[in-house]
C-alpha positions in Angstrom: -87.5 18.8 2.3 -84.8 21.3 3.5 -81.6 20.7 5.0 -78.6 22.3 6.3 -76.4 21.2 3.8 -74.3 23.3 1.8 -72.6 21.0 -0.8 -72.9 22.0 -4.1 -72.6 19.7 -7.1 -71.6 20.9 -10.6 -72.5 18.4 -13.2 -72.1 19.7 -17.2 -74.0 18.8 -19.8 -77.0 18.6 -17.1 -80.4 19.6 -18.8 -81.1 16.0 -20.5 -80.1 12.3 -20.3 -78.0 10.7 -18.0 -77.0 14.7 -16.9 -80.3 15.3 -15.9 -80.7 12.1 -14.1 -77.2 12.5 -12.3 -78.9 16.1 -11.1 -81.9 15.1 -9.3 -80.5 12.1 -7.6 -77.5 14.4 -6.2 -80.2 16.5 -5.2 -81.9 13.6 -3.2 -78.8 13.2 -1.8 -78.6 16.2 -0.6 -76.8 18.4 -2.6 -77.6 22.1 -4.6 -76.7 21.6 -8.4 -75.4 23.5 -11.0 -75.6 22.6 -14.3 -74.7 23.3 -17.7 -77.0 23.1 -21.0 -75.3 24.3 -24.9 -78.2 25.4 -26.1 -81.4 23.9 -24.3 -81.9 26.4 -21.7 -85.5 25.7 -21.9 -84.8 22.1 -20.5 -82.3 22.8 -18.3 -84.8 25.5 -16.3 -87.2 22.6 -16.3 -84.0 20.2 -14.5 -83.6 23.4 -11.7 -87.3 24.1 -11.0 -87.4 20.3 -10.3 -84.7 20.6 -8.1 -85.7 23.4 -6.3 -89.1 21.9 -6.0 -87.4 19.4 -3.9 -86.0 21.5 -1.5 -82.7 22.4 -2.9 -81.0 24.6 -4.9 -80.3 25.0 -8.3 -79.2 26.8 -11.4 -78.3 26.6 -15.1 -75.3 28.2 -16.9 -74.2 27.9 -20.5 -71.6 26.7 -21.5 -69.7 25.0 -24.8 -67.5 22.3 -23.0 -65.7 22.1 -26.9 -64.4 25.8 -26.8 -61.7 25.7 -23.7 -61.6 29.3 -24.3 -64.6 30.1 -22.5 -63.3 27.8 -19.1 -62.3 31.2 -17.5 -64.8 33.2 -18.0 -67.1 30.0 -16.6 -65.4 29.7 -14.0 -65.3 33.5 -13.3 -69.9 32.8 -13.4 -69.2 30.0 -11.0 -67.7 32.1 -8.4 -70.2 35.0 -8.8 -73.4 32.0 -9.0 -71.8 30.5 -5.4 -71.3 33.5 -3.6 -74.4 35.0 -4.6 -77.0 31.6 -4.5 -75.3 29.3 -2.8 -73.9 31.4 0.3 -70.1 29.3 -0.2 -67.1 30.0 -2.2 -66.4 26.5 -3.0 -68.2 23.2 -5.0 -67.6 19.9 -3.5 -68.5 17.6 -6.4 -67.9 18.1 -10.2 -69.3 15.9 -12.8 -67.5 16.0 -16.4 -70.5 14.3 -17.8 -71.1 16.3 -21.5 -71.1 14.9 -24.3 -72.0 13.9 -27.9 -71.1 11.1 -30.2 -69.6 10.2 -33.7 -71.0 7.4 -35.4 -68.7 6.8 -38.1 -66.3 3.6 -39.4 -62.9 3.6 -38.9 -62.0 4.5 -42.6 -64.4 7.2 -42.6 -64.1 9.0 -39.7 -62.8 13.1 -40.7 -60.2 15.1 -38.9 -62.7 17.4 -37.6 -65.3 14.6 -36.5 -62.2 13.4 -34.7 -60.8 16.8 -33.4 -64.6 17.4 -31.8 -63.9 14.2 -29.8 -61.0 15.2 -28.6 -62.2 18.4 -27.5 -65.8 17.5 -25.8 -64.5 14.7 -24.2 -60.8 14.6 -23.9 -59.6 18.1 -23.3 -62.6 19.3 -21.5 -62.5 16.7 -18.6 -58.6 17.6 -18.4 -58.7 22.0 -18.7 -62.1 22.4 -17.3 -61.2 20.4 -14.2 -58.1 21.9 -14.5 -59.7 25.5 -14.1 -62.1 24.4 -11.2 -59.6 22.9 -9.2 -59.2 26.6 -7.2 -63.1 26.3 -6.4 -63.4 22.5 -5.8 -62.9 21.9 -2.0 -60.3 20.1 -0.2 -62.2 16.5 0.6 -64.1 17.0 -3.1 -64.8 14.8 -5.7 -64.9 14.2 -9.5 -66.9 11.8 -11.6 -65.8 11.7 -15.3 -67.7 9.7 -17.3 -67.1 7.2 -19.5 -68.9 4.5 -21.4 -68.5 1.0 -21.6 -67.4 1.1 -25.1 -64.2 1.7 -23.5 -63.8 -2.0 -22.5 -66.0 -3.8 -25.6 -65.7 -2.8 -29.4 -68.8 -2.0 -31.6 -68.3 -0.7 -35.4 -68.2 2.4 -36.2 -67.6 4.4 -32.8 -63.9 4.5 -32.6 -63.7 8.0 -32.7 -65.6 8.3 -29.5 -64.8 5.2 -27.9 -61.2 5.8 -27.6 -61.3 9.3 -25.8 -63.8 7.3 -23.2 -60.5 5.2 -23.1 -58.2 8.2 -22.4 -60.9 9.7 -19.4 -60.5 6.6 -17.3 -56.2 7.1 -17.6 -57.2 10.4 -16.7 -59.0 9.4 -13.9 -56.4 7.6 -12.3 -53.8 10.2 -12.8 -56.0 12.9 -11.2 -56.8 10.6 -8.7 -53.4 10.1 -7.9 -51.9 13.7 -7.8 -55.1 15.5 -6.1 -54.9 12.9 -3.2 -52.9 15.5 -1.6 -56.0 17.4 -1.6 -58.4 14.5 -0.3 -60.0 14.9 -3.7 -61.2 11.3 -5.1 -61.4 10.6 -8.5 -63.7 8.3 -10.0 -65.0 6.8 -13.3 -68.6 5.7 -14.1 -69.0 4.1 -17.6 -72.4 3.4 -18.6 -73.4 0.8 -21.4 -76.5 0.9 -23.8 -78.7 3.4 -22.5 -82.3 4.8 -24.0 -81.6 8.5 -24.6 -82.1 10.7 -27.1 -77.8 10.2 -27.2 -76.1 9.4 -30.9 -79.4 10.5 -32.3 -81.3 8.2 -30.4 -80.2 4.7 -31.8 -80.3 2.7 -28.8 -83.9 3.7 -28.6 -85.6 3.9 -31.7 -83.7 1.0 -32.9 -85.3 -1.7 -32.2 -82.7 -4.3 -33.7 -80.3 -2.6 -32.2 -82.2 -2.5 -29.1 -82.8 -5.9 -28.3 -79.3 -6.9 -29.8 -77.8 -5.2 -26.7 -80.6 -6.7 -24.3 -80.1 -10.5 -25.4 -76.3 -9.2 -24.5 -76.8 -8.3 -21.4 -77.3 -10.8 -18.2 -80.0 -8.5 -16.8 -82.0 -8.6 -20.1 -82.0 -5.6 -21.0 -80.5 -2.2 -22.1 -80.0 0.7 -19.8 -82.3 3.9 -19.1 -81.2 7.5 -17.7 -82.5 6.4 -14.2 -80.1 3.6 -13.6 -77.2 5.8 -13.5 -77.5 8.8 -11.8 -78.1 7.2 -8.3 -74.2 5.4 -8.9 -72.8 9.0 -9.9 -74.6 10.4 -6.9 -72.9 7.8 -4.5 -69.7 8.5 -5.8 -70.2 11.9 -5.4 -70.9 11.5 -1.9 -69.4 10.8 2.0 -71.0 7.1 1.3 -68.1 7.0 -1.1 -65.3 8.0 0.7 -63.2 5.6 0.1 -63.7 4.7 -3.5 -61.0 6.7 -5.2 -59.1 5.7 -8.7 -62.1 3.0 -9.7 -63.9 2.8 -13.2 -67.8 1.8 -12.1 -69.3 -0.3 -15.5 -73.0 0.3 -14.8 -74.1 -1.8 -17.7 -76.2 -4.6 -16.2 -73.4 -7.3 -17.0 -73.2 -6.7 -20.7 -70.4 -9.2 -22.6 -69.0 -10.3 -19.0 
Protein backbone atom coordinates (compact mmCIF):
# COMPACT_ATOMS: atom_id res chain seq x y z
CA UNK A 1 0.00 0.00 0.00
CA UNK A 2 1.60 3.39 -0.80
CA UNK A 3 0.81 6.67 0.41
CA UNK A 4 1.78 10.17 0.25
CA UNK A 5 3.00 10.49 3.60
CA UNK A 6 6.25 11.63 4.52
CA UNK A 7 6.47 11.19 8.30
CA UNK A 8 9.26 9.47 9.44
CA UNK A 9 9.48 7.61 12.77
CA UNK A 10 12.80 6.94 14.61
CA UNK A 11 12.38 4.30 17.13
CA UNK A 12 15.98 2.82 18.88
CA UNK A 13 16.60 -0.25 19.92
CA UNK A 14 14.18 -1.38 16.84
CA UNK A 15 15.40 -4.91 15.40
CA UNK A 16 13.59 -7.13 18.22
CA UNK A 17 10.91 -7.08 21.03
CA UNK A 18 8.69 -4.47 21.83
CA UNK A 19 11.18 -2.20 19.20
CA UNK A 20 10.28 -4.24 16.47
CA UNK A 21 6.71 -4.40 17.21
CA UNK A 22 6.53 -0.47 17.83
CA UNK A 23 8.13 -0.41 13.94
CA UNK A 24 5.70 -2.27 11.99
CA UNK A 25 2.58 -0.83 13.66
CA UNK A 26 4.02 2.88 12.92
CA UNK A 27 4.44 1.59 9.63
CA UNK A 28 0.63 0.62 9.43
CA UNK A 29 0.07 3.83 10.48
CA UNK A 30 1.63 5.24 8.09
CA UNK A 31 4.84 6.20 8.72
CA UNK A 32 8.69 5.33 7.20
CA UNK A 33 11.00 3.98 10.14
CA UNK A 34 14.27 4.16 11.13
CA UNK A 35 15.67 2.06 13.51
CA UNK A 36 18.48 1.27 15.51
CA UNK A 37 20.03 -2.33 16.29
CA UNK A 38 23.71 -2.73 18.68
CA UNK A 39 24.78 -5.50 17.09
CA UNK A 40 21.88 -7.58 15.40
CA UNK A 41 22.03 -6.03 12.08
CA UNK A 42 20.93 -9.29 10.65
CA UNK A 43 17.44 -8.81 12.45
CA UNK A 44 17.09 -5.49 12.16
CA UNK A 45 17.36 -5.90 7.99
CA UNK A 46 14.67 -8.50 8.49
CA UNK A 47 12.39 -5.50 10.70
CA UNK A 48 13.05 -2.99 7.29
CA UNK A 49 12.46 -5.54 4.46
CA UNK A 50 9.16 -6.03 6.39
CA UNK A 51 8.51 -2.69 6.41
CA UNK A 52 9.23 -1.96 3.08
CA UNK A 53 7.23 -4.91 2.03
CA UNK A 54 4.35 -3.02 3.28
CA UNK A 55 4.68 -0.07 1.33
CA UNK A 56 6.86 2.06 3.34
CA UNK A 57 10.21 2.96 4.01
CA UNK A 58 12.69 1.85 6.07
CA UNK A 59 16.28 1.55 7.34
CA UNK A 60 18.66 0.39 10.03
CA UNK A 61 21.60 2.30 11.66
CA UNK A 62 23.86 1.26 14.53
CA UNK A 63 24.10 2.66 17.22
CA UNK A 64 25.31 2.08 21.17
CA UNK A 65 22.57 4.25 22.99
CA UNK A 66 25.17 3.65 26.28
CA UNK A 67 28.11 5.61 24.65
CA UNK A 68 26.66 9.45 24.34
CA UNK A 69 29.74 10.06 22.47
CA UNK A 70 28.59 8.70 19.38
CA UNK A 71 24.97 11.00 19.58
CA UNK A 72 26.68 13.41 17.08
CA UNK A 73 28.02 11.59 14.74
CA UNK A 74 24.28 9.61 14.78
CA UNK A 75 22.74 12.31 14.36
CA UNK A 76 25.14 13.62 11.55
CA UNK A 77 23.83 9.64 9.68
CA UNK A 78 20.29 10.78 10.42
CA UNK A 79 20.53 13.82 8.46
CA UNK A 80 22.53 12.21 5.49
CA UNK A 81 19.70 8.81 5.74
CA UNK A 82 16.61 11.69 5.53
CA UNK A 83 17.84 13.65 2.86
CA UNK A 84 19.03 10.95 0.84
CA UNK A 85 15.89 8.10 1.53
CA UNK A 86 13.44 9.81 2.86
CA UNK A 87 13.28 13.09 0.57
CA UNK A 88 12.71 15.45 4.19
CA UNK A 89 15.08 17.06 6.45
CA UNK A 90 13.16 16.44 9.43
CA UNK A 91 11.61 13.10 11.75
CA UNK A 92 8.34 13.67 13.30
CA UNK A 93 8.21 10.93 15.87
CA UNK A 94 11.18 9.54 18.12
CA UNK A 95 10.87 6.54 20.18
CA UNK A 96 13.59 6.23 23.13
CA UNK A 97 12.66 2.60 23.43
CA UNK A 98 16.39 0.61 23.96
CA UNK A 99 17.15 -1.12 26.50
CA UNK A 100 18.49 -3.91 28.66
CA UNK A 101 18.05 -5.02 32.25
CA UNK A 102 19.93 -5.84 35.54
CA UNK A 103 18.63 -8.48 37.53
CA UNK A 104 20.33 -8.07 40.75
CA UNK A 105 19.23 -7.51 44.66
CA UNK A 106 19.55 -4.45 46.27
CA UNK A 107 22.78 -5.41 48.23
CA UNK A 108 24.29 -6.79 45.31
CA UNK A 109 23.84 -4.63 42.64
CA UNK A 110 27.81 -3.18 41.38
CA UNK A 111 28.65 0.35 40.50
CA UNK A 112 29.06 -0.52 36.99
CA UNK A 113 25.74 -2.63 36.75
CA UNK A 114 24.33 0.54 38.08
CA UNK A 115 26.34 3.11 35.94
CA UNK A 116 25.05 0.95 32.63
CA UNK A 117 21.53 1.82 33.84
CA UNK A 118 21.98 5.06 34.07
CA UNK A 119 23.52 5.37 30.80
CA UNK A 120 21.07 3.12 28.50
CA UNK A 121 18.22 4.38 30.05
CA UNK A 122 18.59 7.56 31.90
CA UNK A 123 21.05 9.65 30.00
CA UNK A 124 20.31 8.33 26.60
CA UNK A 125 16.51 9.41 26.60
CA UNK A 126 17.79 12.87 28.03
CA UNK A 127 21.28 13.65 25.43
CA UNK A 128 20.02 11.62 22.53
CA UNK A 129 16.72 13.58 22.45
CA UNK A 130 18.60 16.29 23.36
CA UNK A 131 20.73 16.02 20.07
CA UNK A 132 17.65 15.29 17.76
CA UNK A 133 15.71 18.06 18.87
CA UNK A 134 17.28 20.21 15.62
CA UNK A 135 15.83 17.36 13.33
CA UNK A 136 12.48 16.55 15.19
CA UNK A 137 9.72 18.75 13.65
CA UNK A 138 7.72 21.50 15.13
CA UNK A 139 4.20 19.52 15.84
CA UNK A 140 6.57 16.12 16.66
CA UNK A 141 6.38 13.73 19.21
CA UNK A 142 8.40 11.55 21.68
CA UNK A 143 7.57 8.27 23.31
CA UNK A 144 10.10 7.22 26.11
CA UNK A 145 9.48 4.13 27.45
CA UNK A 146 9.03 2.97 30.63
CA UNK A 147 7.96 -0.14 32.48
CA UNK A 148 5.53 -0.72 34.91
CA UNK A 149 8.10 -1.62 37.46
CA UNK A 150 8.05 2.02 37.86
CA UNK A 151 4.80 2.01 39.82
CA UNK A 152 4.97 -1.80 41.60
CA UNK A 153 8.14 -3.33 43.26
CA UNK A 154 9.60 -6.76 42.36
CA UNK A 155 13.08 -8.10 44.04
CA UNK A 156 15.94 -7.68 42.66
CA UNK A 157 15.31 -4.94 39.75
CA UNK A 158 16.06 -1.78 41.53
CA UNK A 159 18.78 -0.91 39.49
CA UNK A 160 16.58 -0.71 36.48
CA UNK A 161 13.41 0.08 37.88
CA UNK A 162 14.33 3.34 39.23
CA UNK A 163 15.80 5.00 35.98
CA UNK A 164 12.11 3.80 34.45
CA UNK A 165 11.14 6.11 37.40
CA UNK A 166 13.42 9.00 36.37
CA UNK A 167 12.05 8.67 32.29
CA UNK A 168 8.50 9.38 33.16
CA UNK A 169 9.84 12.87 35.37
CA UNK A 170 11.63 13.26 32.26
CA UNK A 171 8.66 12.99 30.33
CA UNK A 172 6.81 15.56 31.90
CA UNK A 173 9.66 18.07 31.97
CA UNK A 174 10.15 17.68 28.19
CA UNK A 175 6.72 17.81 27.74
CA UNK A 176 6.48 20.94 29.45
CA UNK A 177 9.38 22.97 27.91
CA UNK A 178 9.11 21.64 24.14
CA UNK A 179 5.34 22.66 24.19
CA UNK A 180 6.60 25.80 22.74
CA UNK A 181 7.48 23.67 19.86
CA UNK A 182 4.02 21.69 19.68
CA UNK A 183 6.14 18.74 20.52
CA UNK A 184 4.07 16.15 22.92
CA UNK A 185 5.71 14.04 25.22
CA UNK A 186 4.54 10.86 26.30
CA UNK A 187 5.26 7.76 28.47
CA UNK A 188 4.28 4.13 27.65
CA UNK A 189 5.19 1.68 30.44
CA UNK A 190 4.67 -1.88 29.62
CA UNK A 191 4.32 -4.72 32.32
CA UNK A 192 5.30 -8.50 32.06
CA UNK A 193 5.97 -9.08 28.57
CA UNK A 194 7.21 -12.46 26.65
CA UNK A 195 10.49 -11.40 25.05
CA UNK A 196 13.65 -12.53 24.80
CA UNK A 197 14.20 -9.23 27.47
CA UNK A 198 16.26 -9.92 30.99
CA UNK A 199 17.36 -13.10 29.32
CA UNK A 200 14.01 -14.20 28.71
CA UNK A 201 12.56 -14.80 32.31
CA UNK A 202 9.13 -13.86 31.75
CA UNK A 203 9.02 -16.40 29.09
CA UNK A 204 10.87 -19.36 29.82
CA UNK A 205 9.83 -19.06 33.35
CA UNK A 206 7.06 -20.66 33.84
CA UNK A 207 6.59 -19.90 37.65
CA UNK A 208 7.30 -16.77 36.97
CA UNK A 209 5.06 -16.67 34.14
CA UNK A 210 1.83 -17.52 35.52
CA UNK A 211 2.78 -15.69 38.87
CA UNK A 212 2.39 -12.41 36.79
CA UNK A 213 -0.82 -13.84 34.85
CA UNK A 214 -2.89 -14.81 38.12
CA UNK A 215 -1.76 -10.96 38.81
CA UNK A 216 -3.16 -9.60 36.17
CA UNK A 217 -7.15 -8.92 35.67
CA UNK A 218 -6.85 -9.94 32.03
CA UNK A 219 -5.20 -13.27 32.88
CA UNK A 220 -2.38 -13.09 31.52
CA UNK A 221 1.14 -11.65 30.87
CA UNK A 222 1.95 -9.38 27.99
CA UNK A 223 3.44 -10.13 24.41
CA UNK A 224 5.47 -7.75 21.92
CA UNK A 225 2.17 -7.22 19.92
CA UNK A 226 0.10 -5.58 22.58
CA UNK A 227 2.27 -2.60 22.74
CA UNK A 228 3.44 -1.30 19.66
CA UNK A 229 -0.07 -0.35 18.38
CA UNK A 230 -0.32 2.11 21.88
CA UNK A 231 3.28 3.60 20.96
CA UNK A 232 2.01 3.91 17.44
CA UNK A 233 -1.13 6.00 18.55
CA UNK A 234 0.82 8.19 20.55
CA UNK A 235 3.07 8.73 18.01
CA UNK A 236 0.36 9.89 15.87
CA UNK A 237 -2.27 12.97 14.85
CA UNK A 238 -4.94 10.48 16.67
CA UNK A 239 -2.98 11.54 19.68
CA UNK A 240 -2.80 15.05 19.47
CA UNK A 241 -3.81 15.92 22.46
CA UNK A 242 -2.30 13.43 24.89
CA UNK A 243 0.80 15.24 25.93
CA UNK A 244 2.63 14.73 29.64
CA UNK A 245 0.68 11.17 30.27
CA UNK A 246 2.42 7.84 31.48
CA UNK A 247 0.16 4.98 29.39
CA UNK A 248 0.49 1.44 31.80
CA UNK A 249 -0.20 -1.10 29.05
CA UNK A 250 -0.15 -3.97 31.43
CA UNK A 251 -3.60 -5.61 31.26
CA UNK A 252 -4.53 -4.31 34.88
CA UNK A 253 -1.75 -5.87 36.75
CA UNK A 254 -1.84 -5.14 40.89
CA UNK A 255 -4.68 -2.38 40.17
Amino acid sequence: MKSNSNKVALVTGGSRGLGKDMALQLAKKDFNVIITYHSNEREANKVVAEIIASGKKAIALQLDVSKSNGYDAFVSQVREKLANDFGTDHIHSLVNNAGTGVYASFDSTTEEQFDDMVNIHLKAAFFLTQKMLPVLADGGSIVNISSGLARFSFENYSAYAIMKAAIESLSRYQALELGSRKIRVNTVAPGGIETDFGGGAIRDNKELNDMIANSTALGRVGLPDDIGGVVAFLCSDDAKWVNAQRIEVAGGVYI
